[in-house]
N, C-alpha and C positions, 0 to 999 in steps of 0.2 A: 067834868073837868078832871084832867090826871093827873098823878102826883107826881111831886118831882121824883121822886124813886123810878118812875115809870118812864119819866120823860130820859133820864139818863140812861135807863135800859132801852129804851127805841135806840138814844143815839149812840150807845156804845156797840149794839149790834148793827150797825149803818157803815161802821167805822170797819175797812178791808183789813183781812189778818197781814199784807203789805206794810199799809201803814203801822202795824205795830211794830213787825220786822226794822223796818225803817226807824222806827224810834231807838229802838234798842242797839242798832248801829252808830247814831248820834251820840247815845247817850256811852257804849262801850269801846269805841275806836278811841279817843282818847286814853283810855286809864290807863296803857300800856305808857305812853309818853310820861304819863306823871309819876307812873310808880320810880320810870328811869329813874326820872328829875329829881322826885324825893329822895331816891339812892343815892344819887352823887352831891345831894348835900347834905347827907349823911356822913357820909364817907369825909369828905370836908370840912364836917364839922363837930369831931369827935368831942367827946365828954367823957374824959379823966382816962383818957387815952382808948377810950371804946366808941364803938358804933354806937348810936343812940336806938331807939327802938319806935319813940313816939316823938311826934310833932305836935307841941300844944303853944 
């Protein structure tokens, strides 16, 4: 019987260095949109006449 350590190591070596590619496109093609988007409601929405820095 193998372990699950083992079983995830079968299937992560199964998995094409493509599809990692591909994930990391998914997951990085947006953040340039949001950063925008955080900036211009930034800018928009000043605090004591400044730029804010964080969104909480």
């Amino acid at each position: 019987m193998e372990s699950i350590a083992t079983k995830i190591a079968n299937f992560r070596d199964k998995i094409p260095g493509r599809a990692y590619l591909l994930l990391a496109v998914i997951i990085f093609a947006p953040a340039s949109s949001i950063v925008r988007q955080l900036t211009q409601i930034g800018e928009q929405n000043l605090i004591a006449g400044k730029k804010s820095d964080f969104f909480l």
